[in-house]
LOFIKE-643199 format. One record per residue (C-alpha): residue in three letters; residue number from 1; x, y, z. Coordinates in nm, 3 decimals, m for minus. Layout:
residues N
+-----+-----+---------+---------+---------+
! res !   n !       x !       y !       z !
+-----+-----+---------+---------+---------+
! ALA ! NUM !       X !       Y !       Z !
...
+-----+-----+---------+---------+---------+
END
This chain:
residues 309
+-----+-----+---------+---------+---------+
! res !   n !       x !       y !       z !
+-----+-----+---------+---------+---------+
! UNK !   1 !   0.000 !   0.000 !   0.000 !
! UNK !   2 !   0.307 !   0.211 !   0.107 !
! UNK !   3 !   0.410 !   0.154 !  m0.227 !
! UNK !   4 !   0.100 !   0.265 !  m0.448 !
! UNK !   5 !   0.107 !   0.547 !  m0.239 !
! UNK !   6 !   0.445 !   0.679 !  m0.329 !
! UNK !   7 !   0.370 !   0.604 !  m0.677 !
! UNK !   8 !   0.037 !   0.822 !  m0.735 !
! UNK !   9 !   0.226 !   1.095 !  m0.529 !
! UNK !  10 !   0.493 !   1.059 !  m0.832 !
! UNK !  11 !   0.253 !   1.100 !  m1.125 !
! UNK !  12 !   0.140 !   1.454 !  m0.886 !
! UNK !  13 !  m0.197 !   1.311 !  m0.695 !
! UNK !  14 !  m0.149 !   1.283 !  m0.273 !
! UNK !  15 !  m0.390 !   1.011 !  m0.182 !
! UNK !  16 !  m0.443 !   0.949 !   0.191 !
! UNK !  17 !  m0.440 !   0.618 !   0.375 !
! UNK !  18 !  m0.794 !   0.520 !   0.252 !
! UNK !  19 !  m0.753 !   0.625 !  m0.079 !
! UNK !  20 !  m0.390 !   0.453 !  m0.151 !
! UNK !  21 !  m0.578 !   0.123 !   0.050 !
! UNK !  22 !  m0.825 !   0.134 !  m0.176 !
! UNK !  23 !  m0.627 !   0.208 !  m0.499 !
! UNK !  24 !  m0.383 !  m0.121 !  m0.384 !
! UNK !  25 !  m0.683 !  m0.333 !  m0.330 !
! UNK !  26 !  m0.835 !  m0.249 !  m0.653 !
! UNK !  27 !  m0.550 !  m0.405 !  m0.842 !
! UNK !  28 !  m0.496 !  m0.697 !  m0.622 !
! UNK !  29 !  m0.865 !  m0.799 !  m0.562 !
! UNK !  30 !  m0.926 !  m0.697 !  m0.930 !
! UNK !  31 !  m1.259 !  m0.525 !  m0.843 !
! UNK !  32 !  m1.422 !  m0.172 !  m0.941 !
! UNK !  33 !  m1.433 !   0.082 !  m0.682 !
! UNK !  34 !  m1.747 !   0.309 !  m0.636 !
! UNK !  35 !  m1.553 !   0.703 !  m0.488 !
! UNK !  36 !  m1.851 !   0.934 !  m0.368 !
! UNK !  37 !  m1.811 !   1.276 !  m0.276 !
! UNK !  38 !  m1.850 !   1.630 !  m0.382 !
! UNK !  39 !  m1.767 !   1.752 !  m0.677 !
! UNK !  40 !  m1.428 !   1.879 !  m0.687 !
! UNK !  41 !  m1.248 !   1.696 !  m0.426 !
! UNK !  42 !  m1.019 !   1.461 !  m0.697 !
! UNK !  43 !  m1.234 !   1.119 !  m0.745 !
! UNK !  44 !  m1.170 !   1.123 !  m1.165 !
! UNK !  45 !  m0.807 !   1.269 !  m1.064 !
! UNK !  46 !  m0.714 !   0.956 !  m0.862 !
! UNK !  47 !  m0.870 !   0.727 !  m1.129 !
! UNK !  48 !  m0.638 !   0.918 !  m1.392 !
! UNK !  49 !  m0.334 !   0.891 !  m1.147 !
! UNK !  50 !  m0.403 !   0.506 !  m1.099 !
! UNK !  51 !  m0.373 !   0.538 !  m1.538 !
! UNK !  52 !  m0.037 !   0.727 !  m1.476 !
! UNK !  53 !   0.158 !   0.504 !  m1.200 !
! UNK !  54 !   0.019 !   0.178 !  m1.349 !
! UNK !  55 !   0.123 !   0.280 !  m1.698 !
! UNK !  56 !  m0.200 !   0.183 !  m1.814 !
! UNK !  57 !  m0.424 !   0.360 !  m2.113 !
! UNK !  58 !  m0.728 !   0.546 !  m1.920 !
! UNK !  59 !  m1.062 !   0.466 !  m2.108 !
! UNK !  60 !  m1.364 !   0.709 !  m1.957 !
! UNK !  61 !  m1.720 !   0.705 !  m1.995 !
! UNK !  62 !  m1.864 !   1.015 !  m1.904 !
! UNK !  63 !  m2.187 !   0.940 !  m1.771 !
! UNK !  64 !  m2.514 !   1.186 !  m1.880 !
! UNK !  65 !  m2.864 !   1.154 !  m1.821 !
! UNK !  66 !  m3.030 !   0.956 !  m2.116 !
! UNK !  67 !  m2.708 !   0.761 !  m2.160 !
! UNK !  68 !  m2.775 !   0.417 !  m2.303 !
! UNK !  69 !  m2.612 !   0.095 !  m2.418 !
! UNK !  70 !  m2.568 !   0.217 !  m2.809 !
! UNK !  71 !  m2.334 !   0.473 !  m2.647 !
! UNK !  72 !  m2.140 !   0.314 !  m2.379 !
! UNK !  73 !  m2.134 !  m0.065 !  m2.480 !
! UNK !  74 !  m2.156 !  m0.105 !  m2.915 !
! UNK !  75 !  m2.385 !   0.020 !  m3.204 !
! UNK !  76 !  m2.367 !  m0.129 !  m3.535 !
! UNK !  77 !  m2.240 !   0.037 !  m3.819 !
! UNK !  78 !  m2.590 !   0.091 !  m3.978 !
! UNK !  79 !  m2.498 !   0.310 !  m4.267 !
! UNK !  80 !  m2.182 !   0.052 !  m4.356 !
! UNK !  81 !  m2.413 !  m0.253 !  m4.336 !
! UNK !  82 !  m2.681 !  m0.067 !  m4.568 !
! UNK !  83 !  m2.382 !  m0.040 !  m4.814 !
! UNK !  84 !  m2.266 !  m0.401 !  m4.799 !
! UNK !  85 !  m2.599 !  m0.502 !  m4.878 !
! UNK !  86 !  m2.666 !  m0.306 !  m5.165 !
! UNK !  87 !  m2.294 !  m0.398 !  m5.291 !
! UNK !  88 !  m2.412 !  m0.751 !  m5.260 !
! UNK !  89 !  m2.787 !  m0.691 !  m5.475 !
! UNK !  90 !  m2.610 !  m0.551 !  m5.742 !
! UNK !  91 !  m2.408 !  m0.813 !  m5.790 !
! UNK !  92 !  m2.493 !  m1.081 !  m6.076 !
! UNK !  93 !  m2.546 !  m1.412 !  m6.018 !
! UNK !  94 !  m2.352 !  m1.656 !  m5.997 !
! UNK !  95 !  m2.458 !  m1.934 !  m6.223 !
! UNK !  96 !  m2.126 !  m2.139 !  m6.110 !
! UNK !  97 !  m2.217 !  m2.215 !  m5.735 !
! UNK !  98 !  m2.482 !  m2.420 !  m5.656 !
! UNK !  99 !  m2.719 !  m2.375 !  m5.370 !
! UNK ! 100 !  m2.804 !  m2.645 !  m5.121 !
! UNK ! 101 !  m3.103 !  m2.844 !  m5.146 !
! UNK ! 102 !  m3.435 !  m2.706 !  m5.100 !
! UNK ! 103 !  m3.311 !  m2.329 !  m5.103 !
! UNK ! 104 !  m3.297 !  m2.066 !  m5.335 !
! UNK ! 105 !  m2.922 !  m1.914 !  m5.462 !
! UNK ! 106 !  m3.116 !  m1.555 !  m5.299 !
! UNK ! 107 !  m3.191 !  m1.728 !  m4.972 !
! UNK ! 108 !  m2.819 !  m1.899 !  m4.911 !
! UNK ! 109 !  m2.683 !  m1.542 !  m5.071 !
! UNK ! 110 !  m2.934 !  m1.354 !  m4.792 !
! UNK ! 111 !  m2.820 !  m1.519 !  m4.519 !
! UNK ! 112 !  m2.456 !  m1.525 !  m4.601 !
! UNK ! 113 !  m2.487 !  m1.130 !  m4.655 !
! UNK ! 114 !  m2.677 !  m1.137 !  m4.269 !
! UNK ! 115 !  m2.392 !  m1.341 !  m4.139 !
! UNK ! 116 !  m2.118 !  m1.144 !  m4.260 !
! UNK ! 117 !  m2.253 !  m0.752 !  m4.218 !
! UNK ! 118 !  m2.321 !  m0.859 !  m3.808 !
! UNK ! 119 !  m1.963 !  m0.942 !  m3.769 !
! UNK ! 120 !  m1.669 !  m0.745 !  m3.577 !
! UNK ! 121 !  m1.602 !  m0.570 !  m3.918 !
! UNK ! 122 !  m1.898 !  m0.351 !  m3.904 !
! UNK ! 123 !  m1.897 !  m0.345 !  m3.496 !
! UNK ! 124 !  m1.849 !   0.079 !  m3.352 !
! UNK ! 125 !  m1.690 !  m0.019 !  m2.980 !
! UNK ! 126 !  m1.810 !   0.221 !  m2.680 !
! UNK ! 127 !  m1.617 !   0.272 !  m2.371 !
! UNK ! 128 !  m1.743 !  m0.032 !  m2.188 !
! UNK ! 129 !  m1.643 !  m0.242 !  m2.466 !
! UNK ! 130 !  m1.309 !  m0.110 !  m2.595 !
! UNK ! 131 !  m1.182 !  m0.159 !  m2.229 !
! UNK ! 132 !  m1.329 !  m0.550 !  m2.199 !
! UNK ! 133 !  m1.191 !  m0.624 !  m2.525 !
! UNK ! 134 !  m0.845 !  m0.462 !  m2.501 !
! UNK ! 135 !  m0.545 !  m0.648 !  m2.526 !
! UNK ! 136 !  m0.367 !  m0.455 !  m2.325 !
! UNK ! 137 !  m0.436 !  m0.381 !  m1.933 !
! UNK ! 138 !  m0.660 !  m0.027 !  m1.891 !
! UNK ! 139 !  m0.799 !   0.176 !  m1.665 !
! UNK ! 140 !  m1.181 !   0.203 !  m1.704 !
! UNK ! 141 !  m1.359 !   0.561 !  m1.552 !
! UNK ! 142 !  m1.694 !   0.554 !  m1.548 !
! UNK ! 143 !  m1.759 !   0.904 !  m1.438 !
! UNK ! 144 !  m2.092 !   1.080 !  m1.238 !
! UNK ! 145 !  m2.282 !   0.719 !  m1.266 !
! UNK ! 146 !  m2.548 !   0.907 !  m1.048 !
! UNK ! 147 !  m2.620 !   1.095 !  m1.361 !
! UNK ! 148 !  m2.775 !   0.739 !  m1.508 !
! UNK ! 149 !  m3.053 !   0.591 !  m1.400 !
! UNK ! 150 !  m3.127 !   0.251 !  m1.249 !
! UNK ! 151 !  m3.150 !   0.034 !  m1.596 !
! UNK ! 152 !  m2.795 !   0.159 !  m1.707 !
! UNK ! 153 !  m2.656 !   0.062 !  m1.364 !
! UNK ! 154 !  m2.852 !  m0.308 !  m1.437 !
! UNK ! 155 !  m2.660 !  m0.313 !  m1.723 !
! UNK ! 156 !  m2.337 !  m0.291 !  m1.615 !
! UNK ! 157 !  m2.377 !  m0.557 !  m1.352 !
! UNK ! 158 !  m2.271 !  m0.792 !  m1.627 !
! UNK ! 159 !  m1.982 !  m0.567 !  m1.708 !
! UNK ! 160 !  m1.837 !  m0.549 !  m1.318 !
! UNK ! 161 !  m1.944 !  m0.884 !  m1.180 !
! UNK ! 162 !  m1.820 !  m1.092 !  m1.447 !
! UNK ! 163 !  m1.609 !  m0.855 !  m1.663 !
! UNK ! 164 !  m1.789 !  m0.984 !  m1.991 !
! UNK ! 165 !  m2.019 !  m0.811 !  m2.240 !
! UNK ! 166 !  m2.306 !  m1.049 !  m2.431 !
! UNK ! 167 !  m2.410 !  m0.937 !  m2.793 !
! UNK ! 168 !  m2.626 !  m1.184 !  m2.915 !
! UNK ! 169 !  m2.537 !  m1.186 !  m3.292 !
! UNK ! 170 !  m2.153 !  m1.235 !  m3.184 !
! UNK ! 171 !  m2.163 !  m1.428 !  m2.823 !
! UNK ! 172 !  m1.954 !  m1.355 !  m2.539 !
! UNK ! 173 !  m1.727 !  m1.122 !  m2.514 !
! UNK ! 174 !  m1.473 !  m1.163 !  m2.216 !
! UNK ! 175 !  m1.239 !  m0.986 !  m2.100 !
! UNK ! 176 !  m0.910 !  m0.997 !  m2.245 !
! UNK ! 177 !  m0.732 !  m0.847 !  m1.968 !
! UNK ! 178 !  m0.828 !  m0.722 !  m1.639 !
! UNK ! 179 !  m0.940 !  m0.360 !  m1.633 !
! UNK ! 180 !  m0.917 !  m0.148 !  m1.294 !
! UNK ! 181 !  m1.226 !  m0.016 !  m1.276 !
! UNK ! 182 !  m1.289 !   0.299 !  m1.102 !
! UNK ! 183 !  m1.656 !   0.454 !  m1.092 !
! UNK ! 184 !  m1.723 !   0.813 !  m0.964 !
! UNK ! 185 !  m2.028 !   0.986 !  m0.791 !
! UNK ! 186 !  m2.110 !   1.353 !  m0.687 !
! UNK ! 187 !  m2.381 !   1.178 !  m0.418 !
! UNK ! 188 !  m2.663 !   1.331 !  m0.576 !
! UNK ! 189 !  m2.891 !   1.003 !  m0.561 !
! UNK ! 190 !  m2.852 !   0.695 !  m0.431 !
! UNK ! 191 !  m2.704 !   0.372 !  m0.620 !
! UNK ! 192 !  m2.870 !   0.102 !  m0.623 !
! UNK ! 193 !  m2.730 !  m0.244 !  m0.357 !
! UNK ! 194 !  m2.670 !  m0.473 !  m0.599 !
! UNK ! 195 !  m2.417 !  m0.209 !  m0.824 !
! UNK ! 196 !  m2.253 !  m0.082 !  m0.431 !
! UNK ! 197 !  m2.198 !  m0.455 !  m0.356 !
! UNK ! 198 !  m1.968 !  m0.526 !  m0.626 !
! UNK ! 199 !  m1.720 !  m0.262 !  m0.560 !
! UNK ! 200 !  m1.481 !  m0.128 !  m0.307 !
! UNK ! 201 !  m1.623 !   0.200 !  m0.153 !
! UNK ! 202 !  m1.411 !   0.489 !  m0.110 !
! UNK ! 203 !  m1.529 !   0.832 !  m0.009 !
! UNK ! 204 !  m1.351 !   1.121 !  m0.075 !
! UNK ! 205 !  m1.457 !   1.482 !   0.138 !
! UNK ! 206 !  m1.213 !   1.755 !   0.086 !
! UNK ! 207 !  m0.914 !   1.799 !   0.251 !
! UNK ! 208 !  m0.790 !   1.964 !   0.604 !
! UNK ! 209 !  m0.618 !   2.283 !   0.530 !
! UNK ! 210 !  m0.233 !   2.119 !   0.581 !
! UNK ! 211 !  m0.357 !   1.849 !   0.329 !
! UNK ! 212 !  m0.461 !   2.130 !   0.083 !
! UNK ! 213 !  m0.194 !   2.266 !   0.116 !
! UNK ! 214 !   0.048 !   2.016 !   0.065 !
! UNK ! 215 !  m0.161 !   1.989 !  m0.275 !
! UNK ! 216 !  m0.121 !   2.328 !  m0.358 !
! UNK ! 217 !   0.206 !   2.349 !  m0.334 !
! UNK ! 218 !   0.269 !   2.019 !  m0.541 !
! UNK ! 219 !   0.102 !   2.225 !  m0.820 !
! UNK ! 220 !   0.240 !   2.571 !  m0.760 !
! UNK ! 221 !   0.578 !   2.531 !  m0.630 !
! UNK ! 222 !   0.673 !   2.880 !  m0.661 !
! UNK ! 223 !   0.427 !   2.964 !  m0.413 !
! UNK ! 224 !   0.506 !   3.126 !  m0.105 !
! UNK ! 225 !   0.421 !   2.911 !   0.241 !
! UNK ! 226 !   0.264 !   3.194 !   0.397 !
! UNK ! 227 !   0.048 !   3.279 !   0.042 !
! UNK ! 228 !  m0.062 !   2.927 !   0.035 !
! UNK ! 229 !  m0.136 !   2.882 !   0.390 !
! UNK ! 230 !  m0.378 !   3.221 !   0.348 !
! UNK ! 231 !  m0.490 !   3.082 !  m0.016 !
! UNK ! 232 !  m0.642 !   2.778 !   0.159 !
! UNK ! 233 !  m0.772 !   2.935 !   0.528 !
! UNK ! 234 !  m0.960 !   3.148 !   0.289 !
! UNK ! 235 !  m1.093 !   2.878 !   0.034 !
! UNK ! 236 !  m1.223 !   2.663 !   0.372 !
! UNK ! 237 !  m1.379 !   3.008 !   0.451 !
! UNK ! 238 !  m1.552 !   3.004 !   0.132 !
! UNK ! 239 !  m1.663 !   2.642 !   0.164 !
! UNK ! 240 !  m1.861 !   2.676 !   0.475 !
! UNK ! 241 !  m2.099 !   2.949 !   0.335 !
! UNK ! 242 !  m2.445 !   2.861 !   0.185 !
! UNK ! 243 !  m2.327 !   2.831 !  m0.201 !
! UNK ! 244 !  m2.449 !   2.644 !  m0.538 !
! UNK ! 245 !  m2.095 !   2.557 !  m0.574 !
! UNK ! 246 !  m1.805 !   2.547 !  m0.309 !
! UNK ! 247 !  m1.478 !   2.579 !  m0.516 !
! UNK ! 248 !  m1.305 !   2.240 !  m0.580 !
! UNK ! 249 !  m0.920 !   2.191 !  m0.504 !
! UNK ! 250 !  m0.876 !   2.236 !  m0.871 !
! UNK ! 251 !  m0.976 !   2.587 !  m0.848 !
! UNK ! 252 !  m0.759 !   2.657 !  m0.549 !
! UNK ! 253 !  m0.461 !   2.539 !  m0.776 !
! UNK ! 254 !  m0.559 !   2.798 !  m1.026 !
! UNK ! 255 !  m0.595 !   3.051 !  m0.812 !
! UNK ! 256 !  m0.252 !   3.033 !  m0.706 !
! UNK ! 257 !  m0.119 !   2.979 !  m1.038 !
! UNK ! 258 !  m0.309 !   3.283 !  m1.081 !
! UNK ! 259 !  m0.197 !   3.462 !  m0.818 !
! UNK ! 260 !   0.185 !   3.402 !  m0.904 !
! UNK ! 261 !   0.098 !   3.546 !  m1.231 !
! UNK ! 262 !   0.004 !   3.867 !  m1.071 !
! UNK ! 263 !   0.289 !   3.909 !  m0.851 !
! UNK ! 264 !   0.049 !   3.922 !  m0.531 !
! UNK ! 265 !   0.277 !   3.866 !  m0.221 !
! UNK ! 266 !  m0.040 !   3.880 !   0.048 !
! UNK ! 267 !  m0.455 !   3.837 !   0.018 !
! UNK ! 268 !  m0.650 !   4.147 !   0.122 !
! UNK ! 269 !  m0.976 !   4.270 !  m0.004 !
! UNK ! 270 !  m0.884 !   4.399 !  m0.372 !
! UNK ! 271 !  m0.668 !   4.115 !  m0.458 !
! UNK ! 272 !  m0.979 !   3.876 !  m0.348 !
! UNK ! 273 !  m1.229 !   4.132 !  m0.519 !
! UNK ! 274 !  m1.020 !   4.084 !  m0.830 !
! UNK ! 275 !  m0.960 !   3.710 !  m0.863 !
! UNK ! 276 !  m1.284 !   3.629 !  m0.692 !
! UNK ! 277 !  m1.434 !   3.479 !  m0.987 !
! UNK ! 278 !  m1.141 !   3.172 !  m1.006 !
! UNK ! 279 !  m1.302 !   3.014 !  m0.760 !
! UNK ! 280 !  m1.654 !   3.143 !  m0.733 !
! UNK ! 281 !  m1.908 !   3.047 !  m1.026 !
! UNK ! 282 !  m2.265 !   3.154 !  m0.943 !
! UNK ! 283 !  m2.340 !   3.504 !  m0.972 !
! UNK ! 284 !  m2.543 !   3.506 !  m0.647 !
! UNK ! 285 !  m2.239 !   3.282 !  m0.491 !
! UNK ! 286 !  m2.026 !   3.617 !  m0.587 !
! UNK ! 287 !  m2.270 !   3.858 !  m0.433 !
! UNK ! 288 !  m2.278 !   3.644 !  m0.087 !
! UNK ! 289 !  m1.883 !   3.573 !  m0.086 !
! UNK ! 290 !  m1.808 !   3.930 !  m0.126 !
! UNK ! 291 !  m2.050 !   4.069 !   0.163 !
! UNK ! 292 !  m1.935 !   3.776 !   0.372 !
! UNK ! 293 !  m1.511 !   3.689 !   0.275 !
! UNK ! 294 !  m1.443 !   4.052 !   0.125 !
! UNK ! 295 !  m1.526 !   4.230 !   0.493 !
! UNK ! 296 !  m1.302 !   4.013 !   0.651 !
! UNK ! 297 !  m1.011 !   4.016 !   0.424 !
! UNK ! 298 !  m1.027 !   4.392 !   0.495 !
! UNK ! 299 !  m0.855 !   4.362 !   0.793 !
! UNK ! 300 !  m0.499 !   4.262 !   0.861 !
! UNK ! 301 !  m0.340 !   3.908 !   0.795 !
! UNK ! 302 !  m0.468 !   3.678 !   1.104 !
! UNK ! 303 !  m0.772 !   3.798 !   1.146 !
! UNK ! 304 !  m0.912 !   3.515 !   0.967 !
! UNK ! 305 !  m0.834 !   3.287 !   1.254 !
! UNK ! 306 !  m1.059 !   3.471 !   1.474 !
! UNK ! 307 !  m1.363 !   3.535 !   1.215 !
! UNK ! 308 !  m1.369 !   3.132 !   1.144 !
! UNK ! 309 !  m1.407 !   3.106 !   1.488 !
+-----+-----+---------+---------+---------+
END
């Protein structure tokens, strides 16, 4: 576990104990993990992480409402088929071959056509499938799976128990290799048992300010310890007000970055009135965080200690 550990901190993602245990299990175990939270707090970033320090290819579904199997498991090639068959009408008969007993040369000819235009040649591959049918070792994201609804998640119970996908004018399709399978979820409805009992559970919450910081820094090295200290006391200010959307870790990495770029050595009220929107989104959001952050950024470094409190 130590190990995994050290190597998504390598590839630029710190996971903590539960999130390197879980990572190490996945691979060993060889069984998807389900990693709830917020949005924002890093649950596709550790699945693309586990793609870095495994040196495997990252395949990702991004889940939507509406999504069904034509777009995350196969479609057939409709408009190539259509082709094939007309190819095979205009062609003239063949007087040469001779058709089996008690069938017509247009009946053997129809089903050979049928037999040949449902075949792997005229197969598109989805996310779901491209991953089972790999020949080399991926990482599968299937991202915001509470954006689907309750049939999709049926359907992949195939996909995660067994790690095969049926298509009934081809068979079985197993895997070739053993994908890690991570799935993601921003909590906004509840999965169904029988999907949460296949996989390892994981939740992710975000981090304590040293944690954040640590974080920060790993992304904006150029960044001053007292900066980034302020940078995060005043994101985890942010966070505990009433908003449509808290800012995510990613935006507190911009907002350094961005604040390098402008040279600012400190965080008072114009410097936050100015970059405000990096990590604010909803126009009322701005209107609240600015009556209730810019008053207290006002006042001299430390003070934020005491208005938290």
């Amino acid at each position: 576990m130590s190990e995994v550990k050290q190597a998504l901190a390598r590839v630029g993602y710190l996971a903590d104990e539960p999130a390197a245990l879980v990572a190490y299990l996945a691979q060993e175990l060889g069984k998807p993990v389900l990693v709830e939270g917020p949005a924002g707090v890093g649950k596709t970033e550790l699945a693309k992480a586990i793609s870095r320090a495994t040196d495997r290819t990252l395949i990702r579904l991004q889940c939507y409402e509406g999504l069904d199997e034509a777009k995350s498991l196969y479609e057939w090639n409709y408009r190539k088929q259509l082709l094939r068959i007309n190819a095979q009408q205009q062609q003239p008969p063949d007087a040469s071959s001779a058709s089996p007993p008690g069938a017509s040369g247009s009946d053997s000819g129809r089903a050979s056509t049928l037999d040949e235009i449902f075949s792997e040649e005229f197969l598109l591959t989805r996310p779901l499938l491209e991953a089972i049918a790999s020949t080399e070792p991926v990482v599968l994201l299937i991202d915001e799976i509470d954006k689907t609804d309750q049939e999709f998640e049926a359907m992949l119970l195939e996909v995660l128990s067994d790690f095969q996908i049926s298509i009934p004018e081809l068979g079985v399709i197993e895997a070739r290799t053993h994908p890690i399978v991570v799935l993601t979820s921003n909590n906004s409805r509840e999965l169904t048992e029988a999907l949460k009992r296949r996989c390892l559970y994981l939740w992710l919450d975000y981090p304590e300010v040293e944690r954040e910081m640590e974080i920060v820094r790993l992304h904006a090295p150029e960044l001053d310890a007292r900066l980034a200290r302020r940078l995060v006391e005043v994101i985890h200010m942010v966070r505990q007000l009433d908003l449509k959307k808290p800012p995510s870790i990613a935006e507190s990495i911009d907002w350094a970055r961005a604040l390098l770029l402008l040279g600012a050595d400190d965080i008072d009220s114009s410097v936050f009135e100015r970059t405000m929107s990096i990590i604010v989104k909803h126009r009322s959001d701005i209107d609240l965080v600015a009556e209730r952050i810019g008053v207290q950024l006002g006042s001299p470094p430390g003070l934020e200690a005491g208005a938290a409190g």
